[in-house]
C-alpha positions as CSV (number, residue, x, y, z in Angstrom):
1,X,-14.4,-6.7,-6.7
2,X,-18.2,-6.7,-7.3
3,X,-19.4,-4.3,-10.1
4,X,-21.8,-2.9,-7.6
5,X,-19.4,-1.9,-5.1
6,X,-17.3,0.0,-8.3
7,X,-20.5,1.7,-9.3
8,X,-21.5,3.0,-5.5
9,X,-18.1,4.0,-5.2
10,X,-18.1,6.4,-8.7
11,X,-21.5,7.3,-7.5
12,X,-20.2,8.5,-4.0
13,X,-17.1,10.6,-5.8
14,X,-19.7,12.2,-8.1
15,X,-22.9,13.4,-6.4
16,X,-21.6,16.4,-5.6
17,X,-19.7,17.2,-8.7
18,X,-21.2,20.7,-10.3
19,X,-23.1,20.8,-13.8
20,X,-21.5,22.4,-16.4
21,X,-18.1,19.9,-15.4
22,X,-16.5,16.8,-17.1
23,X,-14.2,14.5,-14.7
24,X,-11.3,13.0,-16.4
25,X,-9.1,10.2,-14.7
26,X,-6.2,8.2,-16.0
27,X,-5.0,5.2,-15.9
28,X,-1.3,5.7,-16.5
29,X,0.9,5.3,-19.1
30,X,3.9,2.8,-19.7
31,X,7.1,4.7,-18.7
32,X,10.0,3.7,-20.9
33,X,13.5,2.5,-19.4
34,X,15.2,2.0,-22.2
35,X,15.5,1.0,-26.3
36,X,12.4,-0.7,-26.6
37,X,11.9,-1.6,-22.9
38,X,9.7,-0.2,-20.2
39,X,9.0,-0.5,-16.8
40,X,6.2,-2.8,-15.6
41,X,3.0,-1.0,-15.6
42,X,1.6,0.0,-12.1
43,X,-1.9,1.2,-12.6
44,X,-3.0,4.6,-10.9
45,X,-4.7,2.8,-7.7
46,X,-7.4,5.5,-7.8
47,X,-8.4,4.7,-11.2
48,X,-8.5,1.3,-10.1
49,X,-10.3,2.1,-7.2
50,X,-13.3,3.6,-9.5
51,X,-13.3,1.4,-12.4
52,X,-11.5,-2.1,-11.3
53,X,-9.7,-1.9,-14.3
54,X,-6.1,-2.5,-14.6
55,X,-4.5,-1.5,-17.8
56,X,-2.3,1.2,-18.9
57,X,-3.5,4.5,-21.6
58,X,-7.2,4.1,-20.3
59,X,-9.4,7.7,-19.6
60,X,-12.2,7.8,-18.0
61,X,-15.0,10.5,-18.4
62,X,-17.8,11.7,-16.6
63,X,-19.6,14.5,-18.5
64,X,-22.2,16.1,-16.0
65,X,-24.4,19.5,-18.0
66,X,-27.7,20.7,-17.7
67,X,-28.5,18.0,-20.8
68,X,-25.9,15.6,-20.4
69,X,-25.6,12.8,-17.9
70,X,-22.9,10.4,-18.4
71,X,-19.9,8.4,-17.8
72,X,-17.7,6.5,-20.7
73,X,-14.5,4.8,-20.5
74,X,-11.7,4.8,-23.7
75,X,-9.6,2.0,-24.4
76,X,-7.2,1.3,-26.1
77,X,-7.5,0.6,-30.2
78,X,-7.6,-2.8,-31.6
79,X,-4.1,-3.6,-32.7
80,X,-4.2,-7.6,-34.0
81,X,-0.1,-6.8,-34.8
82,X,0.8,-5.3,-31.5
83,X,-1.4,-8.0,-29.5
84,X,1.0,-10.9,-31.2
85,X,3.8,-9.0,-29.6
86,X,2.5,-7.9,-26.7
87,X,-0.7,-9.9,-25.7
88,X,-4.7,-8.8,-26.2
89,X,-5.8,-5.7,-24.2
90,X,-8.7,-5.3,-22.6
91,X,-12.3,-5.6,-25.1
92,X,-15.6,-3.5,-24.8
93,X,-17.1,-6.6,-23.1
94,X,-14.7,-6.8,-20.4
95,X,-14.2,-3.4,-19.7
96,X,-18.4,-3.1,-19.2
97,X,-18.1,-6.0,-16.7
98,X,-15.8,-4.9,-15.1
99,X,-16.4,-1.0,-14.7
100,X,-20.2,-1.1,-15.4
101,X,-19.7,1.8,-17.4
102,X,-21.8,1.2,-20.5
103,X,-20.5,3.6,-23.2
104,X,-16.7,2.4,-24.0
105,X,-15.2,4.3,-27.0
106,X,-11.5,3.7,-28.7
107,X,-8.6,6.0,-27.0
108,X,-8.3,7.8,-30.6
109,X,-11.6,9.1,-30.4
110,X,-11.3,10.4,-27.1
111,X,-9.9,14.6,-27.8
112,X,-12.2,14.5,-30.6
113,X,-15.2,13.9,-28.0
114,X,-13.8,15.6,-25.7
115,X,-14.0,19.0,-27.5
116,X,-17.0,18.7,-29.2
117,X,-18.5,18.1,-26.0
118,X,-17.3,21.2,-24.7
119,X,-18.1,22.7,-27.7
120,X,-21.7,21.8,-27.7
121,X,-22.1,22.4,-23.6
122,X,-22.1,24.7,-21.5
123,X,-19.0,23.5,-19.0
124,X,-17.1,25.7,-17.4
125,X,-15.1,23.4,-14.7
126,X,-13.0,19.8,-15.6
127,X,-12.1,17.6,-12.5
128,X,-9.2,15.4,-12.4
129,X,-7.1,13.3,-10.0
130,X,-3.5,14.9,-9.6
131,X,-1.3,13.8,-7.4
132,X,2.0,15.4,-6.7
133,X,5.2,14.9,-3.9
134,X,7.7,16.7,-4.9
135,X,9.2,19.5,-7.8
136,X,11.4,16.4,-9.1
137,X,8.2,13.9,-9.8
138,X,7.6,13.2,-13.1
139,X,5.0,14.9,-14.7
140,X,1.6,13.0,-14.4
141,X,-1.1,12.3,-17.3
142,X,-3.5,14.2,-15.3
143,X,-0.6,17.4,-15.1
144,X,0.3,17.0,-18.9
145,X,-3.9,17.3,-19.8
146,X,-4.3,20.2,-17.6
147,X,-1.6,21.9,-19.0
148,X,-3.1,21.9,-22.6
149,X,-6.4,22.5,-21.3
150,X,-5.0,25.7,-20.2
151,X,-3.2,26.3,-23.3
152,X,-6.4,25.8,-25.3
153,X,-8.8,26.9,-22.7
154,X,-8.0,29.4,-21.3
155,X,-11.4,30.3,-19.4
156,X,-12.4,26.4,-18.0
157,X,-11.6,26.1,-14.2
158,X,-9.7,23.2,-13.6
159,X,-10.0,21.1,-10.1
160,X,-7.8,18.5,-8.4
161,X,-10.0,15.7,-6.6
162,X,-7.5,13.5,-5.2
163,X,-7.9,14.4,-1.9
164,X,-11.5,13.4,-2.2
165,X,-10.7,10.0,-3.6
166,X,-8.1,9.6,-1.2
167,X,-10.7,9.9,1.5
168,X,-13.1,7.7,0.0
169,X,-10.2,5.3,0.2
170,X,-9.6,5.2,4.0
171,X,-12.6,3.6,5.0
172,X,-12.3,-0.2,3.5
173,X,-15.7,-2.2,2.4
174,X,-16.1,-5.7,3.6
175,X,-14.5,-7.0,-0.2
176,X,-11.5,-4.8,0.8
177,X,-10.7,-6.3,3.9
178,X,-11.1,-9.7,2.7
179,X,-8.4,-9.1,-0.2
180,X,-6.4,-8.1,2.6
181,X,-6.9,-11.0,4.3
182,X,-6.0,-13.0,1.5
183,X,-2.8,-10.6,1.3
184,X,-2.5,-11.5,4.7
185,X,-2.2,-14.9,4.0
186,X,-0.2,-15.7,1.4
187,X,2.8,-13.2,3.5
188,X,1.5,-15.6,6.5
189,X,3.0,-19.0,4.3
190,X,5.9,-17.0,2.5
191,X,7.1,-15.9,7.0
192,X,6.5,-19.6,7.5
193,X,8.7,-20.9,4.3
194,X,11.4,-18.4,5.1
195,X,12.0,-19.9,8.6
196,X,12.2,-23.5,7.4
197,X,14.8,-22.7,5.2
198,X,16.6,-20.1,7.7
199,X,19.9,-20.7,9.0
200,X,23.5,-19.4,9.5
201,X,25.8,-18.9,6.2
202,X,22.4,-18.4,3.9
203,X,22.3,-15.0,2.5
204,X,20.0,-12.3,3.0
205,X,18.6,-12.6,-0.9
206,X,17.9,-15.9,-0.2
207,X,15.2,-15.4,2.3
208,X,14.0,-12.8,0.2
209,X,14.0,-14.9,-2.8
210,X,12.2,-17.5,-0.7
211,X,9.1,-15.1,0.1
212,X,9.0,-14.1,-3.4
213,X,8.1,-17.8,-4.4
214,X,5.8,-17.9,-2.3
215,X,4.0,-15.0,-3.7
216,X,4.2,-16.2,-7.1
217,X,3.4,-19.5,-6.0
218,X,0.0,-18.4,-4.8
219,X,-0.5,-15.4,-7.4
220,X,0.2,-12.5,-5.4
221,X,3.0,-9.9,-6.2
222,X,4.7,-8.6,-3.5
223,X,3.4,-5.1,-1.8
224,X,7.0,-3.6,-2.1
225,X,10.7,-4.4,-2.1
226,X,11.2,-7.3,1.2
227,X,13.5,-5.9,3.7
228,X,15.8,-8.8,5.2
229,X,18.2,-7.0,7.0
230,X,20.4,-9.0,9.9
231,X,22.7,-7.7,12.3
232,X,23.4,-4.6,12.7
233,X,21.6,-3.6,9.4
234,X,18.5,-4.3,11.3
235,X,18.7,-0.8,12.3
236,X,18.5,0.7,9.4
237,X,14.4,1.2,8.9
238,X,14.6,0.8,4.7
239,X,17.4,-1.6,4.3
240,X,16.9,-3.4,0.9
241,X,20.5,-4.5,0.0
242,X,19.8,-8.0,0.9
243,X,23.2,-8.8,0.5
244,X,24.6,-10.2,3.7
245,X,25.6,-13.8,4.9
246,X,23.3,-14.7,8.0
247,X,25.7,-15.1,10.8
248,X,24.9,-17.4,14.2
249,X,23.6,-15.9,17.0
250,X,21.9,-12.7,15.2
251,X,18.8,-11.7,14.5
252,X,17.4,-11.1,10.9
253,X,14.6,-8.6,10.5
254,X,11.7,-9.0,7.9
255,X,9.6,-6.5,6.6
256,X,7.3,-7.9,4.1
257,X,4.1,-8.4,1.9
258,X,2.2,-10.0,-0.5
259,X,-0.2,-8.0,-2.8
260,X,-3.5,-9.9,-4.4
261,X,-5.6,-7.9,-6.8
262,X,-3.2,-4.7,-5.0
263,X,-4.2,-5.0,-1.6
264,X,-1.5,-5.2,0.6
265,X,0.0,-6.6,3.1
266,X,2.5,-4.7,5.4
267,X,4.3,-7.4,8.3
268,X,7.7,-6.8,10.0
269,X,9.0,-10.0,12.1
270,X,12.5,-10.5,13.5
271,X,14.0,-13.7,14.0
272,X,16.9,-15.6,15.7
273,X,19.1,-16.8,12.5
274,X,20.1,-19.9,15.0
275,X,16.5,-20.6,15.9
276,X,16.7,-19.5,19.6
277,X,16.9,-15.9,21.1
278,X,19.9,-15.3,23.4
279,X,18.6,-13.6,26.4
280,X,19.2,-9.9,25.5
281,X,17.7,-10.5,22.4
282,X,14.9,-11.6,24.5
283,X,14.6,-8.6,26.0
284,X,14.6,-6.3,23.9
285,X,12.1,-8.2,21.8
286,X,9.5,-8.8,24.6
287,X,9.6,-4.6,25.3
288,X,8.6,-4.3,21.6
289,X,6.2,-6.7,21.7
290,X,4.6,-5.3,25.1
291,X,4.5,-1.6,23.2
292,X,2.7,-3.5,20.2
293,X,0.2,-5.3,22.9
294,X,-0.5,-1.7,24.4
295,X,-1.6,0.0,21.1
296,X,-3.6,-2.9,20.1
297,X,-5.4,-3.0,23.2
298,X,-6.0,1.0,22.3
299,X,-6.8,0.9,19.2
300,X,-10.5,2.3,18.9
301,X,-12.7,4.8,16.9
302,X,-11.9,9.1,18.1
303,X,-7.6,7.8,18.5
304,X,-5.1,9.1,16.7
305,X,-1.8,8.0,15.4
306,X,0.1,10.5,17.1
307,X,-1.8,9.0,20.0
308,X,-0.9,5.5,19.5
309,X,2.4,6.6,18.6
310,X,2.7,8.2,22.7
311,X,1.9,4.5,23.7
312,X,5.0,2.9,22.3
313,X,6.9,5.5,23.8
314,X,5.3,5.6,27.3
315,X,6.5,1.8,27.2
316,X,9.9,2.5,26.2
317,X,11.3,5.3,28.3
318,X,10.0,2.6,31.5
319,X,11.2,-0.3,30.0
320,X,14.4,0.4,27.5
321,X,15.8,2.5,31.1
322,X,15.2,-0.8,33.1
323,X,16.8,-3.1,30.7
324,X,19.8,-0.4,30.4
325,X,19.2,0.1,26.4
326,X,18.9,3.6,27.1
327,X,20.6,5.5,30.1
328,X,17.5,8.2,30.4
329,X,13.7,8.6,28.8
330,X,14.8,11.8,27.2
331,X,16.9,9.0,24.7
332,X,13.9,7.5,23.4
333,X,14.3,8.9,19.5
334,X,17.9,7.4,19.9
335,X,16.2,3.9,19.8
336,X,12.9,4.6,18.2
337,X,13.0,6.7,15.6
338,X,9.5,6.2,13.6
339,X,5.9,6.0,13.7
340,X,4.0,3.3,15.2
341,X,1.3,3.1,12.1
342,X,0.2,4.2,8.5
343,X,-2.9,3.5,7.1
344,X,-3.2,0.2,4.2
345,X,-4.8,-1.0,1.6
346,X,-4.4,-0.6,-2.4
347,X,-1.1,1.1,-1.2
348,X,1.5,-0.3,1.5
349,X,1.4,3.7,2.6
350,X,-2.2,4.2,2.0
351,X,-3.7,6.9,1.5
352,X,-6.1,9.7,3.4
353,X,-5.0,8.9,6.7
354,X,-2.3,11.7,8.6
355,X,-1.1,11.9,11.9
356,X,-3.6,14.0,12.8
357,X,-6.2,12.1,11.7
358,X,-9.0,10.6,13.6
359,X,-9.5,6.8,13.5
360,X,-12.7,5.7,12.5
361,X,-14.5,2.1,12.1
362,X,-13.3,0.7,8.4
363,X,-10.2,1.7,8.2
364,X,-7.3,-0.5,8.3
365,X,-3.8,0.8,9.8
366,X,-0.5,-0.9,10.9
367,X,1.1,-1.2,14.4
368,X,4.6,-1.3,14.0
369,X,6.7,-0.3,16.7
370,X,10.6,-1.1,16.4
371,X,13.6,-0.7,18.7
372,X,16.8,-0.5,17.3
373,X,20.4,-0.6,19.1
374,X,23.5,-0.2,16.7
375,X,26.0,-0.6,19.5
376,X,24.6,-4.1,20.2
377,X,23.9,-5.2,16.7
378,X,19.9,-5.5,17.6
379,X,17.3,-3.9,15.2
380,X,13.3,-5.7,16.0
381,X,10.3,-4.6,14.7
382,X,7.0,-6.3,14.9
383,X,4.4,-5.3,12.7
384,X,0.5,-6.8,12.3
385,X,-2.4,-5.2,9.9
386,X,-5.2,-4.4,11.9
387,X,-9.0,-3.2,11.2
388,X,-10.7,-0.3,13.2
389,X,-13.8,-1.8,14.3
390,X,-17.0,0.3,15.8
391,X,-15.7,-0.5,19.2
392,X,-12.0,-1.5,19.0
393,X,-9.7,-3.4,16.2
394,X,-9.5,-6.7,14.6
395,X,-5.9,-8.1,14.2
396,X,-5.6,-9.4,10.8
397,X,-2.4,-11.1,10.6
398,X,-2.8,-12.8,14.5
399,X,-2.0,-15.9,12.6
400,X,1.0,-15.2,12.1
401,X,4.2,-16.5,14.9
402,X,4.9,-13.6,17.3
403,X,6.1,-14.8,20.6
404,X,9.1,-15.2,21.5
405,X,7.9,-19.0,22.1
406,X,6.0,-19.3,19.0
407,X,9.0,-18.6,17.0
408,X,11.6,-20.7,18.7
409,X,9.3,-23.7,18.8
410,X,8.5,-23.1,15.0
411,X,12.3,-22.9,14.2
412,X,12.8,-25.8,15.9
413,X,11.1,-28.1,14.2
414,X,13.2,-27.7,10.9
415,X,16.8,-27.8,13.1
């Protein structure tokens, strides 16, 4: 990502923040498993989003007074011992070219500045970026400095700007949607290596395993845990058991995605484990694919998802009574029992977009609609990333098989 775009995008979050106010962000910490282990570092995607640095124990500040003006990142202290062990962290130079914020300090100076800064100004409000799900989450950086900034100080006013990052977030710059392209991409060869390798008596962690290569083969990570779920399992929306020998004549259900530089990719595709659908499988496949058409036709600026969400179901309650899936339309939920879209980008689940929220031109959602039958072993979901445009969408993973035709005569070739 440009430095530019990272310093338009700090400058957009601030201009409205108050004098007398410091904003302090996080990075994230390293969250220990076990003995001397830890988990691999995710970076807080909103600190990312602002600085385009990706390393854990990093703070940024902004310190905005009546005589101050400034931002400053901390890193972390030059350790020559640790960085045998562990590898070299990230140096002044870097973090400047990066960020293109000019004043970097070490992380052991930062409470000293900190209080003398509010010692010597007149602040009377600290932002910072807290975000919170549930009572059980674990407490956050952001939640741990807030509590001992009201310990300590008792009188500041403390403010939680995630929302407002989160919103800055939903509408994707040009560099954004290109690293989703990329994303895009690289899911579009792992799909693509998976079926040339697919057949009955592999196992379910095998076609996983097979995407996974292809992630690392092209330097992407992969956006979240694949989903290769066959037979009946297909029905199950977050089946990551993977454990299951692929059996002739079903069909195997992918939900997948590679991440580069963390913007993701989000693509569901079912497939017949023998290379051709039967004909209820083709069926029932064509009526998800027809509610996927629909919404993507829809798709424009002033929609919502609840909206698009109507469409698949419009589709179904005609179609799933014709094909005698369902006996009524008042059964709909017993088939379809999710969403047809989330918004995506530095998360799979992105960000600043709710159901109720309108759609406007940058942002870049999913249309996934799925039809599942546990009495006839048949779970299918179909699932492309696509981008709001000023008068319609963009699909950014058309390249990817779809049809019914596509797939067979892609199988086919590697029978």
């Amino acid at each position: 990502m440009k430095r530019e775009t990272i310093i338009k995008r700090r400058n957009e979050l601030l201009k409205d923040q108050k004098k007398g106010s410091i904003t302090v962000l996080f990075s994230g910490d390293l969250v220990k498993r076990s003995a001397d282990s830890s988990y691999p570092f995710v970076v807080n995607r909103n600190f990312y989003y602002l600085t385009n640095c990706d390393e854990d124990s990093l703070i940024y500040v902004y310190i905005n007074t009546e005589n101050v003006s400034k931002e400053m990142l901390f890193i972390k202290d030059y350790n020559p011992l640790e960085e045998k062990w562990v590898g070299k962290s990230l140096t002044k130079d870097e973090v400047i070219h990066k960020s293109g914020v000019f004043i970097v300090y070490p992380l052991s100076q930062f409470e000293s500045i900190f209080t003398r800064t509010l010692a010597r100004n007149d602040v009377d409000t600290i932002y910072v970026d807290s975000e919170r799900d549930s009572f059980k989450q674990r407490t956050n950086e952001a939640e741990a400095f807030t509590k001992r900034l009201n310990e300590s100080y008792p009188n500041l006013h403390v403010i939680n700007i995630n929302h407002k990052i989160n919103l800055l977030r939903t509408i994707k710059s040009e560099e954004e949607v290109d690293e989703i392209r990329s994303s895009v991409e690289v899911t579009r060869k792992g799909i693509e290596f998976i079926l040339k390798n697919l057949q009955p008596g592999r196992y379910e962690y095998q076609s996983a395993s097979d995407f996974e290569y292809q992630c690392g083969l092209h330097n992407a990570t992969l956006s979240f845990d694949t989903i290769a779920a066959s037979g009946k399992d297909a029905t199950i929306l977050h089946y990551v058991t993977n454990q299951k020998a692929l059996k002739e004549n079903e069909l195997v259900l992918f939900d997948l995605g590679a991440s580069v530089n963390h913007y993701c990719a989000d693509i569901s595709r079912t497939f017949p484990v023998s290379g051709t659908f039967t004909d209820r499988q083709k069926i029932f496949y064509n009526i998800v694919l027809k509610a996927q058409e629909e919404v993507i036709k829809a798709i424009k600026p002033g929609l919502t998802l609840i909206q698009l969400n109507e469409i698949v179901r419009s589709v179904y309650k005609t179609e799933c009574v014709k094909a005698n899936i369902i006996d009524s339309e008042d059964q709909v939920d017993q088939v379809y029992y999710h969403s047809v879209s989330h918004s995506l980008g530095l998360d799979t689940h992105d960000v600043g977009l709710v159901e109720g929220a309108v759609l406007k031109p940058g942002m870049v959602i999913t249309v996934e609609p799925g039809l599942y039958s546990e009495k006839e072993s048949i779970g299918i979901r179909i699932e492309d990333d696509v981008l709001v445009t000023e008068d319609g969408c963009v699909n950014l993973s058309s390249s990817i098989l779809k049809t019914v035709e596509e797939i067979e005569r892609f199988m086919n070739l590697f029978k």
